[in-house]
C-alpha positions in Angstrom: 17.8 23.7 -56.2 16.0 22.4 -53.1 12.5 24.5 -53.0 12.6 26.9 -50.0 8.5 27.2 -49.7 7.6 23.8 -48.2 8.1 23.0 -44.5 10.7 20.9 -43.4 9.9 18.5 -40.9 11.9 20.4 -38.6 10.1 23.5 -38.9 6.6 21.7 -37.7 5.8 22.3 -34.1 4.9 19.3 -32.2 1.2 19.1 -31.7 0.2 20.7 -28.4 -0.7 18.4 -25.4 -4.2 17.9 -24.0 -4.3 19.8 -20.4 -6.7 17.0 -19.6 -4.1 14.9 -20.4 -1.6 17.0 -17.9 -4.1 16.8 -15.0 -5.0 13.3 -15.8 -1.1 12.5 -14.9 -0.9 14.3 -12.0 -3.5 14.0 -10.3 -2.6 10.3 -10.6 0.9 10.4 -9.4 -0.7 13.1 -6.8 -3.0 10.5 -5.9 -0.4 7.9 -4.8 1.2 10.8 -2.8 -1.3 13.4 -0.9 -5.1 12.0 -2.3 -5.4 8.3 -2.2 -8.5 7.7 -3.5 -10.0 10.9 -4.8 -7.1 11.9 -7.0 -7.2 8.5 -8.3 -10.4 8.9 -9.3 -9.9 12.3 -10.6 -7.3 10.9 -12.8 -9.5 8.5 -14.4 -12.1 10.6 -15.3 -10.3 13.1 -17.2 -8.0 10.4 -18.2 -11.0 8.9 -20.2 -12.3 13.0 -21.2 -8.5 13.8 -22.7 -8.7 10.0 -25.0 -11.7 11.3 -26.2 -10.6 14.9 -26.8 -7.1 14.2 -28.4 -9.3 11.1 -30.4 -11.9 14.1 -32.0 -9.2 16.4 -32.7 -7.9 14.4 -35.5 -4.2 15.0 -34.8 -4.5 18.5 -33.6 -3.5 17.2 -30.0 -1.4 15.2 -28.2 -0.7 13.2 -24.7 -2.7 10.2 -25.4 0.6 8.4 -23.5 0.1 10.6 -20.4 -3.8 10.1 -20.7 -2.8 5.9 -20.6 -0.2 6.8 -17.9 -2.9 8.8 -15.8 -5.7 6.4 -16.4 -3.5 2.9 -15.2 -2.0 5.0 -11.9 -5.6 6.1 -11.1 -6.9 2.5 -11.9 -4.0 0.8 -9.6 -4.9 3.7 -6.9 -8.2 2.8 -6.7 -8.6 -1.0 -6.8 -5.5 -0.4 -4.0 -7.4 1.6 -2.4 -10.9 -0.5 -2.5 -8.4 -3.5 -1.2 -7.4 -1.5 1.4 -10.9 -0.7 2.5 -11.9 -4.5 2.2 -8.8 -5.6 4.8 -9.9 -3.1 7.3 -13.3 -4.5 7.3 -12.8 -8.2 7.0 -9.6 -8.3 9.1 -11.2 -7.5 12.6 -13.9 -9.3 11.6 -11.4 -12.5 11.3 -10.0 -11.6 14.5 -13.9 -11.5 16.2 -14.9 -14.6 14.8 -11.6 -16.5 16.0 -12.2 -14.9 19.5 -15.4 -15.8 20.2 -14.8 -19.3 18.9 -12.3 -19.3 21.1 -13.9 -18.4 24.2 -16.4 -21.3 22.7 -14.0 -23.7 23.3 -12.8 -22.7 26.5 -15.6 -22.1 27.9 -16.9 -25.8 27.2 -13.8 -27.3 28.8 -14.9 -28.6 32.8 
């Protein structure tokens, strides 16, 4: 006769998920969308607070996959983002230094 007083691993509840872990997800997908660069970096930081909050509660949490998932689309927002930046800085810089080298040159011609 099976014994009725242990659980069955069907009557455990799943272990709840980290609300850091929540807002660490959509602030990153929210951050490709509506807040470029400051929801990526939203995402990171409480990406890295819900690791170490699901990591001290010894099992008692979970959504260390949605922290991960927060963390790398706030990660890829913001090196995007600091690309971004860089091309908007160096490219009419390019575009200056070819023109005045080439008002250089034709300005040398006779």
């Amino acid at each position: 006769m099976p014994d009725l007083e242990s659980p069955t691993p069907q009557d455990e509840a799943p272990a709840p998920t980290s609300t850091l872990s929540l807002t660490s997800l959509m602030m990153g997908i929210l951050g490709w969308i509506f807040l470029p660069v400051v929801g990526g970096i939203i995402a990171i930081i409480t990406g890295h607070l819900a690791k170490k909050e699901i990591r001290q509660s010894d099992g008692l949490l979970g959504g260390d996959g949605l922290a991960t998932a927060g963390l790398v689309l706030g990660y890829a927002n913001l090196v995007l983002g600091l690309c971004g930046c860089l091309l908007l800085l160096l490219v009419p810089a390019l575009f200056a230094g070819v023109w005045s080298l080439g008002n250089g040159i034709f300005n040398t011609i006779p």
